[in-house]
Every structure is written in C-alpha cells, then in structure tokens.
Backbone bond lengths (Angstrom), bond angles and torsions (degrees), N, CA, C in turn:
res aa  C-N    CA-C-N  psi(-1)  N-CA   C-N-CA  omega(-1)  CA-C   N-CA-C  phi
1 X - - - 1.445 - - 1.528 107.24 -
2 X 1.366 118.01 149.25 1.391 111.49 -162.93 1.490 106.67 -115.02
3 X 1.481 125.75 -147.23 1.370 118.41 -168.47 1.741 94.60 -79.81
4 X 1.799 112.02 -49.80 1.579 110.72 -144.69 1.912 74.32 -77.30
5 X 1.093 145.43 -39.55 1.307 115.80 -174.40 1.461 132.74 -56.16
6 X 1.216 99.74 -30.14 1.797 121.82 -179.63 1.926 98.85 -68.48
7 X 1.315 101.82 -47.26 1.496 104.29 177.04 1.756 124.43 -46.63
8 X 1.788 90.51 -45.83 1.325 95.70 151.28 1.419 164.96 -4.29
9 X 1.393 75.51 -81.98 1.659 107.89 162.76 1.252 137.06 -82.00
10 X 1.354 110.55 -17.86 1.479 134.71 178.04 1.836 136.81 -125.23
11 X 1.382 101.01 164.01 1.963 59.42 -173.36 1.635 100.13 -114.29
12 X 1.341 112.94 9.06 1.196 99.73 -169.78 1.634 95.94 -73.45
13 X 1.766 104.07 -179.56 1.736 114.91 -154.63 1.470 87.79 -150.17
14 X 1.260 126.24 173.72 1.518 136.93 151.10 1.307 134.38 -59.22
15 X 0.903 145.63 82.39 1.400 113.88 59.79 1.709 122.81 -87.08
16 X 0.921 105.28 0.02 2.050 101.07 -169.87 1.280 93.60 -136.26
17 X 1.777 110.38 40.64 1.604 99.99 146.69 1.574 120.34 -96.60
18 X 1.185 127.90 100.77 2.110 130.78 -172.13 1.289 108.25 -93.76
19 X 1.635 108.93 33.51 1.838 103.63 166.19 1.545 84.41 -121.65
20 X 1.119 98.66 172.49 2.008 115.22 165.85 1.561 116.71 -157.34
21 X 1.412 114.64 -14.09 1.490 118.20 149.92 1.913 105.39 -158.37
22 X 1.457 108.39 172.25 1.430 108.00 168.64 1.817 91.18 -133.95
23 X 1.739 88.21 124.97 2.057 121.47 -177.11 1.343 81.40 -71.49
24 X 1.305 134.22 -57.57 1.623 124.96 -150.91 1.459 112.64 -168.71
25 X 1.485 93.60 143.48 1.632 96.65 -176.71 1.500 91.29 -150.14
26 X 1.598 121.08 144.14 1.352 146.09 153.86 1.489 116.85 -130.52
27 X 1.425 101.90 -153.37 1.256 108.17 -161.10 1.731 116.71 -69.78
28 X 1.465 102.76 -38.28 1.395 121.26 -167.79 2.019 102.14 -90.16
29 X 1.200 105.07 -39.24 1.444 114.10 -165.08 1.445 147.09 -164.89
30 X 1.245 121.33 130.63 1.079 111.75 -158.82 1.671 111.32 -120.37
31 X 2.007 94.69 147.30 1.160 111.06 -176.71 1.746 119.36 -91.27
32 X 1.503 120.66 120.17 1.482 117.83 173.11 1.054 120.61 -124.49
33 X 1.536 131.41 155.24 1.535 133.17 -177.94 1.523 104.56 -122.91
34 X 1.456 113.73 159.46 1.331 119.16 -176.87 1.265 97.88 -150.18
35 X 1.414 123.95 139.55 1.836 129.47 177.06 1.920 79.09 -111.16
36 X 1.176 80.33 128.02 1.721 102.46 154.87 1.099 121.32 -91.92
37 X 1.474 123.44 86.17 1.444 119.66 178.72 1.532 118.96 -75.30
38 X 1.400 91.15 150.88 1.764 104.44 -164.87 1.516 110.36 -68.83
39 X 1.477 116.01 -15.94 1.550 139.25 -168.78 2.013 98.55 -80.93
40 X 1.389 108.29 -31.30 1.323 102.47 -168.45 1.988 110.03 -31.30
41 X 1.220 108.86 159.19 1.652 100.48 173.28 1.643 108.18 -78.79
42 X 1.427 93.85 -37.52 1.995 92.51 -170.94 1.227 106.87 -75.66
43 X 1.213 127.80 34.12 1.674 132.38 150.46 1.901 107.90 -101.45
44 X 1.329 118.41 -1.31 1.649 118.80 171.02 1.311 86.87 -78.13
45 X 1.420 151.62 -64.75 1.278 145.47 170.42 0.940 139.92 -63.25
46 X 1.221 114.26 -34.87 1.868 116.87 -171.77 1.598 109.60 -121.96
47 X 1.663 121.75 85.37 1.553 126.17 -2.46 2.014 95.88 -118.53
48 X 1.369 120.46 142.01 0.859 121.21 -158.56 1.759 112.39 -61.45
49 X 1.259 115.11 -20.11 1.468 120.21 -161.83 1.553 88.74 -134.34
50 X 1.729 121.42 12.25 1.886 103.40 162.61 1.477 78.35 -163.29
51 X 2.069 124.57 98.46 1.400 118.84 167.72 1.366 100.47 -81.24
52 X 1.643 94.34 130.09 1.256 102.33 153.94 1.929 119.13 -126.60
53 X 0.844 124.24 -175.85 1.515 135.25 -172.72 1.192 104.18 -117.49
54 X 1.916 94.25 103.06 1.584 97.82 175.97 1.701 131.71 -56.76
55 X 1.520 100.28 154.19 1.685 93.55 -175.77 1.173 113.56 -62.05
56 X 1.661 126.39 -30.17 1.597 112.40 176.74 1.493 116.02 -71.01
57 X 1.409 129.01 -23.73 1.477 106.38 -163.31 2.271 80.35 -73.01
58 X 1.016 111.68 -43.17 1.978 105.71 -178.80 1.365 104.67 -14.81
59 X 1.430 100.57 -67.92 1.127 109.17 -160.52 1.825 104.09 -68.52
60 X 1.183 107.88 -53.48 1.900 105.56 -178.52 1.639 100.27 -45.06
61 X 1.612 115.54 -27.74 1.922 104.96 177.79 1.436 97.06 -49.22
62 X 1.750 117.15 -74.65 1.147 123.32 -163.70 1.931 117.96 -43.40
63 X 0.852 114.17 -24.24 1.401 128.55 -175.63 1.855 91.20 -74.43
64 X 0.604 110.04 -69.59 1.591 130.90 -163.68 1.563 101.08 -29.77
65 X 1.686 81.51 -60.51 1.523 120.98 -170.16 2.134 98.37 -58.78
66 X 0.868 90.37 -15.72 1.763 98.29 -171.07 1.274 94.14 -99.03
67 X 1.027 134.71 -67.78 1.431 139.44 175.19 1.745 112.63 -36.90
68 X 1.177 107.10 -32.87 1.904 111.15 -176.82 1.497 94.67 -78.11
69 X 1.321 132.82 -64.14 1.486 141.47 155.94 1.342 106.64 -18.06
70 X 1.221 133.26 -60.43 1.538 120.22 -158.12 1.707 99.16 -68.63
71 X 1.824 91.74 -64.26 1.579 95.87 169.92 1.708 130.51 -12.73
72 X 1.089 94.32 -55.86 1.343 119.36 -172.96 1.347 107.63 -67.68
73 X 1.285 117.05 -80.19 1.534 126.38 -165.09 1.927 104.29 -97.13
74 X 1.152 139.36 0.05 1.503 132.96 159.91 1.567 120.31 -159.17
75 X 1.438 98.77 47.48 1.709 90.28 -169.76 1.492 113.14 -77.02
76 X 1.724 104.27 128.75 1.034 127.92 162.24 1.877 108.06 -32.82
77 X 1.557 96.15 172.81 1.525 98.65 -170.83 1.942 100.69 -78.42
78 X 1.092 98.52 -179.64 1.743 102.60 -158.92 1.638 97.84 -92.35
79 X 1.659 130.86 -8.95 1.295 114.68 133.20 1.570 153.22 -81.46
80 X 1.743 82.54 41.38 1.426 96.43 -166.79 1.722 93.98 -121.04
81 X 1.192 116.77 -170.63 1.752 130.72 173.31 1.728 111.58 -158.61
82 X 1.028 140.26 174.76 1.353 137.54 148.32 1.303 121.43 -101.03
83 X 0.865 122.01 140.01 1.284 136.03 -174.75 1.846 120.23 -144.03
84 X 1.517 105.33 136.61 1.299 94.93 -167.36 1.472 111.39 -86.29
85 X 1.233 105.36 165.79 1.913 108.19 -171.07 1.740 96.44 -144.13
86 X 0.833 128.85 -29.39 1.493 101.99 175.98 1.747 82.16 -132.60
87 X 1.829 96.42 162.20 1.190 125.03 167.90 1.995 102.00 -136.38
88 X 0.952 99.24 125.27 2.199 118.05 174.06 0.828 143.74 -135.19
89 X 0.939 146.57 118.14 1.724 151.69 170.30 1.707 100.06 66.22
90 X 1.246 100.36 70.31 1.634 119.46 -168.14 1.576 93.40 -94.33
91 X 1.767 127.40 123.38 1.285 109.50 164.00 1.735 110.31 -132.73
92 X 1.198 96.83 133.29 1.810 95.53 -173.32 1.403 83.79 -77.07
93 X 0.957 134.76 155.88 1.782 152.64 106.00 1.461 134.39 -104.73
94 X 0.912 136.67 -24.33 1.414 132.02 152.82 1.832 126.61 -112.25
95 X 1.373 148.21 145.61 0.922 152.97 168.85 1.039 115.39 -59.61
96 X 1.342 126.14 151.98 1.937 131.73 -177.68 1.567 106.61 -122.01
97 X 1.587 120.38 81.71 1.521 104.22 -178.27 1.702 113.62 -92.54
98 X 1.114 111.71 179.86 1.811 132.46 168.27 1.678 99.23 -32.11
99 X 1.144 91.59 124.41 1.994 102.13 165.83 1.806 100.00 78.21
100 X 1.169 106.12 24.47 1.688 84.07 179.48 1.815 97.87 -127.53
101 X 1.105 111.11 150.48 1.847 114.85 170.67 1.256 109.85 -112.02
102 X 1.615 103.28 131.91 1.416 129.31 -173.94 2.028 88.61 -104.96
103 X 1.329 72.10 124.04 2.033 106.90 161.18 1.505 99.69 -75.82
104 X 1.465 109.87 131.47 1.569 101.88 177.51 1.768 105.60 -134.52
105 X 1.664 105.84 100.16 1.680 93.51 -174.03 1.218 90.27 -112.72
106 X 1.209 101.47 134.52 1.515 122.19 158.72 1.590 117.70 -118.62
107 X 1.556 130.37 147.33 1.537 158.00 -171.95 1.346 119.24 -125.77
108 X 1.648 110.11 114.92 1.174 106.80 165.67 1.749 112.62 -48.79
109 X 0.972 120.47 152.35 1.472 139.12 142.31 1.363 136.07 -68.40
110 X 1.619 91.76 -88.47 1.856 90.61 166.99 2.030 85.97 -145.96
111 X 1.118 109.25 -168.37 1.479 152.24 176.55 1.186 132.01 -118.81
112 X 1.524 115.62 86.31 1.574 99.77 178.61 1.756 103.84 -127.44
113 X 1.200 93.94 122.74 1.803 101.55 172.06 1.697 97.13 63.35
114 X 1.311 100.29 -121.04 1.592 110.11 -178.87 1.797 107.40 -116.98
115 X 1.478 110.39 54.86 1.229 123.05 160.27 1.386 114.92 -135.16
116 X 1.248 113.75 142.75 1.356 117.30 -170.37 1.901 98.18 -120.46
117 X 1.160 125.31 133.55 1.512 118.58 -179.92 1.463 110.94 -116.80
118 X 1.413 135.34 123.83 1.064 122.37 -163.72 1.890 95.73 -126.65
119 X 1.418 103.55 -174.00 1.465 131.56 170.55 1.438 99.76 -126.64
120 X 1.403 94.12 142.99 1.811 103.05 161.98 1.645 112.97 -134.53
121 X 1.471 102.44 166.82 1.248 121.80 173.75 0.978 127.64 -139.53
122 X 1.385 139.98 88.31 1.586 123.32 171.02 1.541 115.08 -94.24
123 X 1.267 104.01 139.20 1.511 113.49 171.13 1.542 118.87 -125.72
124 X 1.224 115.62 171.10 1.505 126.93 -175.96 1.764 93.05 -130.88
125 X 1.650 110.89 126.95 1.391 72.62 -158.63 1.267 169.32 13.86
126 X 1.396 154.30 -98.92 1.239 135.11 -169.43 2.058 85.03 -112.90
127 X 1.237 120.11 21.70 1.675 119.63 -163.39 1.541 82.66 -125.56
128 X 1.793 103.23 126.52 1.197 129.67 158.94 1.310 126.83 -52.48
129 X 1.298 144.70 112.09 1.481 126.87 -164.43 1.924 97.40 -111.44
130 X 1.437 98.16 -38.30 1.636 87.98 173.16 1.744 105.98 -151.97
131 X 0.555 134.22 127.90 2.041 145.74 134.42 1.782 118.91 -51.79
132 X 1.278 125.21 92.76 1.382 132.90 158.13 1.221 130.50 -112.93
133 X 1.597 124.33 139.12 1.360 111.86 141.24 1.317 114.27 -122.33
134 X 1.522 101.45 174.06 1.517 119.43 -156.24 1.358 107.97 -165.69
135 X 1.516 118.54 -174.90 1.152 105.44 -163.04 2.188 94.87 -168.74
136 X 1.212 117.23 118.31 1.255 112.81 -165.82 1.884 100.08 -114.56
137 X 1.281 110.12 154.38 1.949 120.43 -172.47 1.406 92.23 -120.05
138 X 1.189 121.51 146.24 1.599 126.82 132.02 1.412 115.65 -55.94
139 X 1.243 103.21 109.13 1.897 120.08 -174.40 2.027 95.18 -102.41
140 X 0.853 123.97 137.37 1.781 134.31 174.28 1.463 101.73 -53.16
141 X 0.958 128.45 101.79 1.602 143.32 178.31 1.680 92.48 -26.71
C-alpha cells in the first residue's frame, strides 16, 4: 500500500504523517515502514548537535499503523475516527536517528465493542527500538 492509499484510510497529513508505505496487512496485523528523514524540522530541536526521534512520534507510528488496520479490516462508520485511549508497558530500547527506517508491526489483541487493543513493534533493522500496547475507540469525527 502506498502513501496516497494510506492517506486514504487515515486522516492524518504531513507533517504528522509516520507511515510512507504498508509491506503487509491481514487479518490479525499489519506491517508499516517509515524513513526518518534527516530534513525533518523536529531534528532543529530534538537534540540540535545529537537528532534523535522522539519516543512519542514511535509510538504515534504504531497508532497510525493501527488506524490503517482498522480502516482496512473493520472500519467504523465514516462519522467516526480512531483515536488512541490507552498507552502501556511502553519500552524504548534503541534510538531512531536521521537516515534510518523503522519497521512498524503492529497486532490486534482482542476486540471489544468499539475498542480495538493492539501490540506494537518498531524496529531498525533486526534492533528493537520500542515494545507497546495500546488500545484505540471510534471517537465522533
């Protein structure tokens, strides 16, 4: 799936779009990639002389990445949106700098009503950068 399809499905736009294609999607889970370009602006700040890629936009990938999934395989009615509601057992272990692409898999969990509970994974190659779960609602557009 490419950028204008992901757009699709979602409403976020640029600047705070953190997908750039989806490798694979089924029933349970879906696969996304993101190039961290070295050009981003929130590298003038975060940190000017060591960029790194803050842990929340990681985690907003995985969200994103959940949001293309629902789209896809149970989207709520079209006056609805996703929105995240819990964040848990969040663990950074590796850093995400300029010029590198983060793998972004995320897994349903379970299904309840109009909550969806997932797992995430981002990696930098075969190196873990974070472990989350979370859990996103249809909120009234």
């Amino acid at each position: 799936m490419n950028l204008d399809e992901i757009k699709a499905c979602i409403p976020h736009r640029e600047p705070f779009l953190w997908l750039d294609e989806v490798v694979a999607l089924d029933e349970n889970s879906i696969h996304a990639r993101k190039f961290v370009s070295p050009e981003l602006d929130l590298f003038q700040g975060h940190y000017p002389n060591h960029p790194v890629l803050p842990g929340v936009i990681l985690c907003e990938a995985a969200m994103q990445a959940a949001a293309v999934f629902i789209a896809k395989t149970d989207a709520p009615s079209s006056e609805k949106v996703p929105v995240a509601t819990r964040l848990n057992n969040t663990k950074f272990r590796r850093m995400v700098k300029p010029g590198e692409t983060v793998d972004i898999q995320v897994t349903l969990s379970e299904k309840m009503g109009g909550a969806w509970f997932f797992t995430g994974k981002l990696s930098v190659g075969k190196e873990t950068a974070v472990r989350l779960e979370f859990a996103v609602t249809a909120a009234d557009a």
